[in-house]
C-alpha positions, -999 to +999 in steps of 0.1 A: -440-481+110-425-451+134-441-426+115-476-436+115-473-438+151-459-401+148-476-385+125-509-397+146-503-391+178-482-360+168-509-335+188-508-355+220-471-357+219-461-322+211-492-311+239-481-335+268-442-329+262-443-291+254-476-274+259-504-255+246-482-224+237-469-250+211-499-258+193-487-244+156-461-268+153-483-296+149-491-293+112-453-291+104-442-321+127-469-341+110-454-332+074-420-342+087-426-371+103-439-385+067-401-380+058-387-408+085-390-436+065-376-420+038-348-411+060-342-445+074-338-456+035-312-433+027-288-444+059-291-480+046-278-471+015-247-455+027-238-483+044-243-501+007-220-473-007-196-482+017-193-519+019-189-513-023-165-490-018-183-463-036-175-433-016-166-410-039-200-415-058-216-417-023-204-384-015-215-365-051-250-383-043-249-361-010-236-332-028-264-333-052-292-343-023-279-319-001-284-289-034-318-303-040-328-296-003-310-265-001-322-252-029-361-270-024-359-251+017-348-214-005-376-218-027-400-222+006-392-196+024-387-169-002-420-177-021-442-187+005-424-179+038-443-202+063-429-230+088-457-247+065-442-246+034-402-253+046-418-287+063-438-294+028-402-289+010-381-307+032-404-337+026-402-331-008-365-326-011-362-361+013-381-384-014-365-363-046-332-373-026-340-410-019-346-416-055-313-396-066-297-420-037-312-452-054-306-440-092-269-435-080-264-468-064-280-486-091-260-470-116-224-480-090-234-513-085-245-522-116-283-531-103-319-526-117-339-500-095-366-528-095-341-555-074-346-531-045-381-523-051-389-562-046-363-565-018-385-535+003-419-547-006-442-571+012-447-602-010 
């Protein structure tokens, strides 16, 4: 997946593409780039919200999602105040958010949470 590849080769990237004198924002790339294929979920199911025509419970999904991060990124900063800790909470905002995003559309579609478990696992 992309973000083994990132999250390994995070150093050499951030090194060859913007130097030495960026050398602290390693650490935080590599806890962000765990939150990409939790990303790539949550697109997919906005398309699913839309083909359904669930909008309007797409966007209070968002609404809520986008409180949990606000409110997850406030918490970092005014607690701990490192680039650190607002990388650890945006990761941890992103899978809270993905699993709001699939309790939601299992609840508008009328699906168990365990049909699109199967669907993303290797069998």
């Amino acid at each position: 997946s992309s973000f083994c590849y990132i999250f390994f080769t995070s150093k050499e990237l951030i090194l060859l593409f913007y130097g030495n004198q960026w050398y602290p924002a390693i650490q935080p790339f590599q806890i962000m780039s765990l939150a990409i294929s939790f990303l790539i979920l949550d697109t997919t199911v906005g398309s699913i919200y839309n083909a359904a025509n669930e909008t309007k419970r797409s966007f209070f999904t968002m609404l809520i999602m986008s409180c949990v991060m606000l409110i997850s990124i406030i918490i970092a900063i005014y607690y701990v105040n490192t680039i650190i800790s607002v990388a650890w909470a945006f990761l941890f905002a992103k899978i809270v958010g993905t699993f709001i995003n699939f309790y939601s559309l299992t609840q508008g579609l009328g699906v168990n949470f365990s049909y699109f478990w199967r669907s993303t696992t290797i069998h």
